[in-house]
C-alpha positions as CSV (number, residue, x, y, z in Angstrom):
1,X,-5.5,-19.3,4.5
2,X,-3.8,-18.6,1.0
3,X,-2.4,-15.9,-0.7
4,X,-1.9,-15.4,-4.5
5,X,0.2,-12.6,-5.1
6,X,-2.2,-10.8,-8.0
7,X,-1.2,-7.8,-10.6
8,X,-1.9,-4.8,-9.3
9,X,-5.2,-3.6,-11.4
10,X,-7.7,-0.6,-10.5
11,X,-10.7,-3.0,-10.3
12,X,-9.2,-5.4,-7.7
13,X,-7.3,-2.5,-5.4
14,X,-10.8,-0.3,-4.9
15,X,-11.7,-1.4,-2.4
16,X,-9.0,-0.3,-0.2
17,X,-7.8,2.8,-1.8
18,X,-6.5,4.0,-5.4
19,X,-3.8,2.8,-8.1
20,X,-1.5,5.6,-9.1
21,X,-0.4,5.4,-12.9
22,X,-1.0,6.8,-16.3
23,X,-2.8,4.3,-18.0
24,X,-5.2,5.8,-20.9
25,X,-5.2,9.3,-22.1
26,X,-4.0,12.2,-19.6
27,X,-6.4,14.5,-18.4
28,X,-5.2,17.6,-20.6
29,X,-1.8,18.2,-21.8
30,X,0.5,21.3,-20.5
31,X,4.0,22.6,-21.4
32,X,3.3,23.6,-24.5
33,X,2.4,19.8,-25.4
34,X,5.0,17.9,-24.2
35,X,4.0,16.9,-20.5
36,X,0.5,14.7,-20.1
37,X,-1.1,15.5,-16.8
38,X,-3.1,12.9,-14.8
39,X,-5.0,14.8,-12.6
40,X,-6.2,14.4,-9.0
41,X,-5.6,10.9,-9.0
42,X,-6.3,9.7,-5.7
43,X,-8.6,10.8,-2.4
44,X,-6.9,12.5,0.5
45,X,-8.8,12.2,3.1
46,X,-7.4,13.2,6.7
47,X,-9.6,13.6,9.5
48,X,-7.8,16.6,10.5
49,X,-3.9,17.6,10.1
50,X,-2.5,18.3,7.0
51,X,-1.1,16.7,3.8
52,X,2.8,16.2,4.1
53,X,5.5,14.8,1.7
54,X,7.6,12.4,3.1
55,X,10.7,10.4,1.8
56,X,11.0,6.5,2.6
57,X,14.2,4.5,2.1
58,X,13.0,0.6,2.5
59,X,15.1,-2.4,2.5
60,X,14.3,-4.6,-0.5
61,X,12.6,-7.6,0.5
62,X,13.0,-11.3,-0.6
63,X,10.5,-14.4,-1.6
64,X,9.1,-15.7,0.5
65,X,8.2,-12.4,2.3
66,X,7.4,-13.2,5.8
67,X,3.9,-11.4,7.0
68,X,3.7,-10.7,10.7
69,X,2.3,-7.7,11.4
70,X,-0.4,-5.2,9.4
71,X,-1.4,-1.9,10.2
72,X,-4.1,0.9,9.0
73,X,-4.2,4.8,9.6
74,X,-7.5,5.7,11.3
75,X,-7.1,9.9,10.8
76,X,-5.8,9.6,7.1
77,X,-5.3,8.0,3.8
78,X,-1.3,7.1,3.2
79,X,-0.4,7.4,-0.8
80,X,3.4,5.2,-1.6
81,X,4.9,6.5,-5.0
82,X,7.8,4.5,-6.1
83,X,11.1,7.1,-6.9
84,X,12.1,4.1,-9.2
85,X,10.3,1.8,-11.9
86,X,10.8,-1.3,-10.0
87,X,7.5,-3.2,-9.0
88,X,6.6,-3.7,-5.4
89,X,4.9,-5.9,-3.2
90,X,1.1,-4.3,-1.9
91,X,-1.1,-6.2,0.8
92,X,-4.4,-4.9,2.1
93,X,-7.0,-6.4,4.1
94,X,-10.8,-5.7,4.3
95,X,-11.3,-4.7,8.4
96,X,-12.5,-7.3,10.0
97,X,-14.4,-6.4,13.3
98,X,-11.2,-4.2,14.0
99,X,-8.7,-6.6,13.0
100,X,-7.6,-7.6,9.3
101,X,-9.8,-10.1,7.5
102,X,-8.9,-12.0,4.6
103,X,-5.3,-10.5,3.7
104,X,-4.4,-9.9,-0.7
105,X,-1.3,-9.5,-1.6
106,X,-0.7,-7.6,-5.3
107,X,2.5,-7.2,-7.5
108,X,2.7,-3.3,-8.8
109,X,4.3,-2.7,-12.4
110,X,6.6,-0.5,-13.1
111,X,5.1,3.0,-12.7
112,X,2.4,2.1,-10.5
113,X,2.3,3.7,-6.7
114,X,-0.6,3.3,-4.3
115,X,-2.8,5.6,-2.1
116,X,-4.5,3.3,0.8
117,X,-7.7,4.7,1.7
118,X,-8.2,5.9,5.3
119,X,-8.2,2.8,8.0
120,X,-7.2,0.2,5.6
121,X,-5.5,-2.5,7.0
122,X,-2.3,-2.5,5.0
123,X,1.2,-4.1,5.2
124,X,4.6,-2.5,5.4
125,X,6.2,-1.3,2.5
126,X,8.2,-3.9,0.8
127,X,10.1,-3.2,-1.9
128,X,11.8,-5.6,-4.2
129,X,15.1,-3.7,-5.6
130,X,17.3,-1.5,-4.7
131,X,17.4,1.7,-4.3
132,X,14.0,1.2,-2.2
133,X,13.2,4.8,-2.6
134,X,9.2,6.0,-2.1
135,X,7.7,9.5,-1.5
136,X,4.8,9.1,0.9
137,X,2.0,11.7,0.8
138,X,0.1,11.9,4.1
139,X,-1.6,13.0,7.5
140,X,1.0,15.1,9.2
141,X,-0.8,16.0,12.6
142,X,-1.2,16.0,16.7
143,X,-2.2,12.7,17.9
144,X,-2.0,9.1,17.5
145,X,-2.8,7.6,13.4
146,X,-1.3,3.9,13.9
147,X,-2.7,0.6,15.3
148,X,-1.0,-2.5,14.5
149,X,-2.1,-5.8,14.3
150,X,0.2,-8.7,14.7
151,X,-0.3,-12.2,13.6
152,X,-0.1,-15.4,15.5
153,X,0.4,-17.4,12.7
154,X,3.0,-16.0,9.9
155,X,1.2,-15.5,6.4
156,X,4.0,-16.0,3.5
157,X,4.2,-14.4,0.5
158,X,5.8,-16.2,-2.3
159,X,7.4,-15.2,-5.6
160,X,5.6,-13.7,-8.2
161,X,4.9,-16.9,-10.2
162,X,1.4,-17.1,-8.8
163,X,2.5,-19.4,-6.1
164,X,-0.1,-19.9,-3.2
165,X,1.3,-18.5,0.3
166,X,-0.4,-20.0,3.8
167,X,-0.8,-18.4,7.1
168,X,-3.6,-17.4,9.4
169,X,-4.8,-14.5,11.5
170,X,-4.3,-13.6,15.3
171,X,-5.5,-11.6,17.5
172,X,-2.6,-10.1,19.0
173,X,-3.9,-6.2,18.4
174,X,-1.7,-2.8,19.9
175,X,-2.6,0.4,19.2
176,X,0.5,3.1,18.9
177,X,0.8,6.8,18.3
């Protein structure tokens, strides 16, 4: 297996949930014209629970970036907003008869934040610099929301060059609350 680590684009990511910028023109304009609003730029979608606002600090990560583990959100879709303009690393998987199939990894640019869709197989969040600051937006509810999958075989990640990364899938699968 190989992994190119690609730009994060809308096209590419739609499959497994929503790019959060302000490319093109806002929406409308507010504050007596001086503030552009994007509006409603990404799906919630929780099964039942709540939206909540959380704060993640995150160690910033170095190439090559080891991938041993994914996970997905069965009741809820998980939104990661950068509190900083630095990029970040982003890997999703298509599900593959309940593990993850063929893993991408993307680069964000500055400004960019994701919102994974509900049960997509996702990595962790992997930051590249410092301060490693994200506010997360989602479910907040009774019950379990986490299975993990962990892989036999480490995928790696390498720099943002376009180098390949190797690695293939297990089938070590837990399921955690």
């Amino acid at each position: 297996m190989s992994l190119i680590l690609e730009p994060l684009t809308h096209a590419a990511f739609a499959p497994f949930g929503d790019v959060l910028d302000v490319t093109g023109a806002p929406d409308k304009m507010i504050n007596q014209g001086m503030c552009g609003r994007y509006h409603d730029r990404a799906a919630l979608d929780f099964a039942d629970g709540t939206a909540g606002i959380s704060l993640f600090k995150a160690e910033p990560r170095n190439f090559p970036i080891m991938l041993d583990m994914m996970e997905r959100h069965p009741e809820g879709s998980q939104a990661f907003i950068p509190m900083s303009m630095d990029p970040f690393v982003v890997v999703v998987a298509p599900d593959n008869d309940g593990q993850p199939g063929q893993p991408r990894a993307f680069v964000t640019t500055a400004g960019q934040g994701v919102n994974y869709h509900r049960n997509t197989w996702h990595g962790v969040l992997t930051p590249l610099h410092e301060p490693g600051m994200f506010t997360v937006v989602d479910r907040i509810g009774e019950g379990p929301n986490l299975e993990e999958h962990w892989f036999t075989t480490l995928v790696t990640i390498h720099d943002t060059n376009h180098q390949s990364a190797s690695g293939t899938t297990g089938d070590k699968n837990t399921n955690k609350g």
